[in-house]
C-alpha positions as CSV (number, residue, x, y, z in Angstrom):
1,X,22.2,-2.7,7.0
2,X,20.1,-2.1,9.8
3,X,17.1,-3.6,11.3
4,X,15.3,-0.6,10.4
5,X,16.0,-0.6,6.7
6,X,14.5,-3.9,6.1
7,X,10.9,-3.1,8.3
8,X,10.7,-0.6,5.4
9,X,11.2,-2.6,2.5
10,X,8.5,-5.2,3.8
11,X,5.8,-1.6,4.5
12,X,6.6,0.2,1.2
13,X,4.3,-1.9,-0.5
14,X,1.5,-1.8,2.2
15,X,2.2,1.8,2.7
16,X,1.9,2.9,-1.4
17,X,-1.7,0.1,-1.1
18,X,-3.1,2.3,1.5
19,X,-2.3,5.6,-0.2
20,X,-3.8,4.1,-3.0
21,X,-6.7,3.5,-1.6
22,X,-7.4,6.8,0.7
23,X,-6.9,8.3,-2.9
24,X,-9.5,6.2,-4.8
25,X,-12.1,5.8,-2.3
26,X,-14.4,6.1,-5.4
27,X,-12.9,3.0,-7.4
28,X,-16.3,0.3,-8.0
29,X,-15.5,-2.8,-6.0
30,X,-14.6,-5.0,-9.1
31,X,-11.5,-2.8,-9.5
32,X,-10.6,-2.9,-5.8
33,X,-11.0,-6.7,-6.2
34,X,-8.5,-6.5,-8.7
């Protein structure tokens, strides 16, 4: 396993969060509390 594998385990989270959110800039702030 390299080094590299691992940094992208810990971002895929992160990464699908962000895409999330550029895609549901619209979402009320309750739900982005949530």
């Amino acid at each position: 396993m390299e080094p590299g594998d691992d940094h992208e385990i810990e971002c895929g989270p992160d990464e699908e969060l962000k895409l999330v959110f550029i895609k549901t800039p619209y979402l009320p702030d309750d739900k982005v509390d949530l």
